[in-house]
N, C-alpha and C positions, 0 to 999 in steps of 0.2 A: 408944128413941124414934127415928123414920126424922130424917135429918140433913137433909130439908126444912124439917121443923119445927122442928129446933133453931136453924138457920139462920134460921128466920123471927121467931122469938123473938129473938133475938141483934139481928137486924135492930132488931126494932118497941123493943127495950132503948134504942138508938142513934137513933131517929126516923128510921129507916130503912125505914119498913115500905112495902112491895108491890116490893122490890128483892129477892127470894127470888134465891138462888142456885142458879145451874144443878147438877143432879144425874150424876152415873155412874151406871150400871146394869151390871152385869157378868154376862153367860150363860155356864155352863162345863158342857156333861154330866156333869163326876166330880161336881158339886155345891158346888165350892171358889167361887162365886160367886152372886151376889143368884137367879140363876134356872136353870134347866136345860134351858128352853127357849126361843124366842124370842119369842113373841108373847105373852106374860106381861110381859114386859121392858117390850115396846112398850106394853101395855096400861097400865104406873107410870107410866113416862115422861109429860115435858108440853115445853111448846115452850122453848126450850134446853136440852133435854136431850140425854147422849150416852147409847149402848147398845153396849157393845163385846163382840163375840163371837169367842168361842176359836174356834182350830183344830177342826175335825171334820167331822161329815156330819150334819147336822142333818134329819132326814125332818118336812119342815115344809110346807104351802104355806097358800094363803088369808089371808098377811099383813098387814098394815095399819097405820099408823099415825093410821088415823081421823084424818085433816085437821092432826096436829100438826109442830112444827117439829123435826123431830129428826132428830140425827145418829147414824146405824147403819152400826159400821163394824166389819169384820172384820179377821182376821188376816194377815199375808203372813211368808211365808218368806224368806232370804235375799236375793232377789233379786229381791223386789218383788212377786212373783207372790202372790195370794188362796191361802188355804189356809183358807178356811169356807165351808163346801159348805152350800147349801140345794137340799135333792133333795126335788121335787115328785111323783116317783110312786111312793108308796106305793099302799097298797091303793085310796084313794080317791082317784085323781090330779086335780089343779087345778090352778090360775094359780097361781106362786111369790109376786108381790106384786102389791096393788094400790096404785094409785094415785089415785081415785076423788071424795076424799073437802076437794078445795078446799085441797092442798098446796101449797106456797108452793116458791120457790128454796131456801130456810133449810131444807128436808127434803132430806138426804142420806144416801145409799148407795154407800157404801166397803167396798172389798177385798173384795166376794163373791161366790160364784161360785153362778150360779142354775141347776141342773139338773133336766130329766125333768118339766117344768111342761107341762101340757097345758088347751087351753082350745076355747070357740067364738071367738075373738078374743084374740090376746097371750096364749100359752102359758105365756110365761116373766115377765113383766109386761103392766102395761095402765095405759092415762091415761084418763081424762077427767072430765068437766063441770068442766073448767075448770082443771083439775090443774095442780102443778109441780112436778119434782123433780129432781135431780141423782144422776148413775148416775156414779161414778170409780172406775175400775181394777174393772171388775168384769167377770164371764164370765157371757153366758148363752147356753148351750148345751142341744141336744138336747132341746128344748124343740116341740110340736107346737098349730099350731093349727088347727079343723077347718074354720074359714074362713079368717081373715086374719091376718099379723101371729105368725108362727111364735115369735119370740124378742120380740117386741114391737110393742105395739096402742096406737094413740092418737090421739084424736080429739075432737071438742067445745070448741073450743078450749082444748084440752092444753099444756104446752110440756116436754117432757123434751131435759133437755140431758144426753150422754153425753160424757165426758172418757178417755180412755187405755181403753175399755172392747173386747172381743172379743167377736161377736155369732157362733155358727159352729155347723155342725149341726142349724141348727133347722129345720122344715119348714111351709109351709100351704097347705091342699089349695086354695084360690082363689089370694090373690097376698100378696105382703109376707113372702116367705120369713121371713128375717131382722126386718126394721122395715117398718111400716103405719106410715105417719102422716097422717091427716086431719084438716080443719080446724081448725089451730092452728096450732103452731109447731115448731121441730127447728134442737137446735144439735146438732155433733157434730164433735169435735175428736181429732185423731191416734187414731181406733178403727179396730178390722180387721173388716170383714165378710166372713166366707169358709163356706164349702161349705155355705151355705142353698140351701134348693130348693122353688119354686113350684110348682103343679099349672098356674095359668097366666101375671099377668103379677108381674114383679118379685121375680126369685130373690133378688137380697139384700137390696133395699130396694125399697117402693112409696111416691110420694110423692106427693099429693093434696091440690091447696087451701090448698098450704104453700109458703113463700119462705123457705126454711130456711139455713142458714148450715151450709156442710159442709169442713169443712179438714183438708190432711195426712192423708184416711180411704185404707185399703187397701180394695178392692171385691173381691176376687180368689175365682174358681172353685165361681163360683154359676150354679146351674141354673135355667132356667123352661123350663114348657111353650108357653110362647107370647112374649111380649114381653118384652124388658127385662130378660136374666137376670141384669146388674147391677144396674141402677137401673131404674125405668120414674117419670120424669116427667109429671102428668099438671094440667091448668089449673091450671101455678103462675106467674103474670107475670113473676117473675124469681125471684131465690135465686142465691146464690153460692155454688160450688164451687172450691174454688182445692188445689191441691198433691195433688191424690186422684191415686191410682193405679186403675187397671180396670186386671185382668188374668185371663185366663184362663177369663172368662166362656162359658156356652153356650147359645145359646137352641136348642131342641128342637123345636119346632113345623113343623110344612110350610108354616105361612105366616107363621112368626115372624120380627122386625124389632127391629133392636136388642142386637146380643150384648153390648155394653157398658153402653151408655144407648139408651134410648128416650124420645123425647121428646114430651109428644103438646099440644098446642096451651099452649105453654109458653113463655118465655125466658129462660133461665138465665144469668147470666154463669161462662165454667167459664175457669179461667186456670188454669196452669200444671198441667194434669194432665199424665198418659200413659196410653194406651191401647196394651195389647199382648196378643195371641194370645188376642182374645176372636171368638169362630163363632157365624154363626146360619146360618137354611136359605136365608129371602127375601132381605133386602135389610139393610143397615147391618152390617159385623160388626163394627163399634166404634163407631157413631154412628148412631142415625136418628131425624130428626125431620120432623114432618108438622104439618099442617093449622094453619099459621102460624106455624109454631114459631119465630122470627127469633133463636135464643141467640148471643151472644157467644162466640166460641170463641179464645182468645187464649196464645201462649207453649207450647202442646200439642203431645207429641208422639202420632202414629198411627201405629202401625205393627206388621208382620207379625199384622193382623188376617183374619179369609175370612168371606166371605158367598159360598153355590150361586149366588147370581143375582146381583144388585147392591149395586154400593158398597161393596168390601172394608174400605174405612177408614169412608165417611161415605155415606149414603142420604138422599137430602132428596124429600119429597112436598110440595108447598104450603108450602113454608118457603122463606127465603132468611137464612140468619146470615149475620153476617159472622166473617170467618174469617184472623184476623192473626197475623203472626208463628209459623206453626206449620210443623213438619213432619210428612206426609205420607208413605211409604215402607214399600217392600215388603207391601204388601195384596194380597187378592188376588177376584176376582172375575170372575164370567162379562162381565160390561158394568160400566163404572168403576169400576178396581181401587183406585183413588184415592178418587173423587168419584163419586158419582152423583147428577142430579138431573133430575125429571121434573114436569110439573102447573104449571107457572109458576114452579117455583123459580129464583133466582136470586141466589147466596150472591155476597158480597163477600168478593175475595183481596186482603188486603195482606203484603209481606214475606212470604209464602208459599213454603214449596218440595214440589213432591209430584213423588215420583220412584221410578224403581223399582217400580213397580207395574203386576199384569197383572189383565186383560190390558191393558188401555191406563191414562192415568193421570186423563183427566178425562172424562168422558160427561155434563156439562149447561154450560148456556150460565152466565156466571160475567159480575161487575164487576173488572173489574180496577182494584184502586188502586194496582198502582204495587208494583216489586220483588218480583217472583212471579218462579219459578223451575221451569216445567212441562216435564221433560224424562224420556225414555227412562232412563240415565242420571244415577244422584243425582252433584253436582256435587264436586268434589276439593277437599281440604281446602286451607287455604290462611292467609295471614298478617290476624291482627285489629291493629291499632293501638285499645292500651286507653284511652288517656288520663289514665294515669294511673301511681304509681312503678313498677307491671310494665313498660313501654311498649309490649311486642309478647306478643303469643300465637299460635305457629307450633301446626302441623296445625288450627286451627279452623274449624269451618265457619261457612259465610253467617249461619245461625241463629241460630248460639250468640253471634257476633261482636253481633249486633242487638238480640240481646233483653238483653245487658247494656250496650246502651249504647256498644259502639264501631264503628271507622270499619274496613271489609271493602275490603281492596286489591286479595286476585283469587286467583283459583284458582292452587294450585300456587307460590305465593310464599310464599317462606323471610324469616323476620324479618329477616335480613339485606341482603336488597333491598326492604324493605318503606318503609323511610324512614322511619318511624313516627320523632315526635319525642319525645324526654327532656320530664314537665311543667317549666317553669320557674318555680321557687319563689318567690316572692315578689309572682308578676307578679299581678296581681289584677284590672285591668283588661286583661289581656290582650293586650295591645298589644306583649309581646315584649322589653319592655323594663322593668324594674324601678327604677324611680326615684320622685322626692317623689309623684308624682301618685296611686302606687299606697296611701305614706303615706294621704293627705289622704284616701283610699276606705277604707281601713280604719276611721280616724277617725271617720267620716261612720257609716259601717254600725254600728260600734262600741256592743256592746249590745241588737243588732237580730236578734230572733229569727226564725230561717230556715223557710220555709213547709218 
């Protein structure tokens, strides 16, 4: 008798009943488990169920779990990596899995590696009408779409969220090498998107209509035929990127913009990325945004990026971001090797430093807030007072001194003439002196939880 049943009996014995206990489902090729394929497994399955699948090369695609809650997770080897292969191109190649069917967060997909999926949309997956699901630690790779969305399609409002996941190889002959996402949602946390490739915008990722949350992502050594061979940005009013790397990006085009990101009537806030040794032909080769595009660009570094024409680091059309605490360095470009901007742009610098960069370092008129740093010449390292038990950090730069918070003495100064003071322990009002008063503030705050 199946152990839902027995389970359920047991239950309804106990005045337990509609409390059925969650199921295992076990798929193994040799046959030592409930099934030997996959989509049988998922076909038993109901919502808390798990589905664990062995090691192998399962020639599977056209997945589903028809709208239920279920956990589908594969195997890993040693050291974390997937070692369950679902290879979508057999003789009748398709989409590896869908997602279609009104899935919720509670459907997940662990440790598998989705190959050789081919589609008109999301080769390797696809989302929508409404969909949700969770992709961790999984590969999908060499995956083709004959429109959009090579390694993954979604839209309607969708929301796939991807966790530790690798998107790489995948191709589509319009845009969304990598990931398509339209009208919906996108998280996506510490994934690597690498050697996807568009026909034209958005070699690794295209993103549309979405304010998606994107953190710790690697972008790196994706191709398009036209825009955005990292990312291409398109009417999303903000969305935050924070700790991404672009690197090595190439956009192809004779009039392509954007080797890294492209930004197109959009505002993103992007904090603490790096952008490096990403090319296009036009203008932006680590940055270009147009036609209002105002993002937030904060704690970034840019540098040894080329654009043929304009804006080795950053290209602005009809945008004006503003642009704090970053550095700028070693770009390179026929007119603003730095900065470019034309059309009424008009970005905000604060705490800025863009240096090193040819052939000159800023080509558009700019707001100065105050502690920019625009020279031939990037500036010599020099002594930080931290504020803290370090006290001093010798060779540091302006940059680095500011974005965590401490006090920059000057070029070419050794912690040893920097004066930087020891904190004094105890002082709490700060006044230098440690006595009752400092008591009675402690007392006072005592229990008092800190924003």
């Amino acid at each position: 008798m199946n152990s839902r049943v027995v389970m359920g009996i047991i239950g309804a014995s106990l005045g337990l009943a509609g409390a059925a206990s969650a199921e295992t489902f076990f798929v193994n090729q040799d046959g030592s488990g409930d099934f030997t394929e996959i989509q049988p497994a998922l076909d038993a399955a109901d919502d808390g169920d798990l589905v664990i699948i062995s090691e192998g090369v399962y020639m599977e695609n056209d997945l589903s779990v028809q709208g239920k809650e279920v956990r589908v997770k594969g195997t890993i080897d040693d050291e974390g990596n997937p070692v369950t292969v679902i290879d979508g191109s057999g003789p009748e190649s398709a989409r590896i899995i869908n997602v279609l069917s009104g899935e919720t967060f509670d459907t997940v997909f662990e440790n598998l590696v989705l190959d050789g999926g081919r589609a008109t949309l999301g080769g390797g997956v696809a989302f929508s009408n409404g969909s949700s699901a969770r992709f961790v630690n999984c590969v999908i790779r060499n995956c083709e779409a004959l429109s959009g969305g090579g390694g993954l399609y979604s839209n309607d409002g969708s929301y796939p969220v991807l966790v530790g996941c690798r998107i790489s190889g995948n191709t589509a002959e319009s845009s969304g090498g990598g990931v398509y996402v339209t009208t919906g949602q996108l998280s996506m946390l510490n994934c690597v998107v690498t050697q996807n490739s568009a026909g034209d915008d958005g070699g690794g990722l295209l993103i549309d209509l979405v304010d998606p949350l994107v953190l710790g992502t690697l972008i790196s050594n994706n191709q398009s035929g036209d825009d955005g061979a990292g990312m291409y940005i398109s009417n999303a009013p903000k969305g935050l990127y924070r700790g991404c790397t672009f690197l090595g990006n190439s956009s192809l085009g004779p009039t392509s913009e954007g080797g890294g990101l492209h930004i197109f009537q959009s505002s993103p806030l992007i904090e603490d990325c790096s952008f490096a040794g990403n090319s296009v032909i036009n203008a932006g080769g680590a940055i270009y945004a147009n036609a209002g595009s105002n993002a937030q660009i904060s704690g970034c570094s840019i540098s040894g990026n080329i654009s043929a024409n304009f804006g080795g680091g950053i290209s602005l059309d009809s945008s004006s971001p503003s642009i704090e605490v970053c550095l700028i360095t070693g770009n390179l470009a026929q007119d603003g090797g730095g900065l470019f901007g034309f059309d009424g742009s008009n970005p905000s610098l604060v705490n800025t430093t863009i240096c090193n960069n040819a052939e000159d370092q800023v080509d558009s008129p700019f707001d100065d807030g105050g502690g920019n740093i625009i020279q031939a010449n990037c500036p010599l390292a020099g002594a930080c007072c931290t504020g803290n038990g370090t006290i001093c950090v010798s060779e540091s730069s302006q940059l680095d001194c500011l974005v965590y918070g401490g006090t920059w003495i000057g070029e070419g100064v050794s912690c040893e003439n920097a004066g930087c003071q020891a904190p004094c322990l105890g002082d709490a009002d700060g006044d230098g002196v440690v006595d009752v008063n400092d008591i009675l503030l402690v007392i006072a705050r005592f229990n008092v939880a800190c924003p």
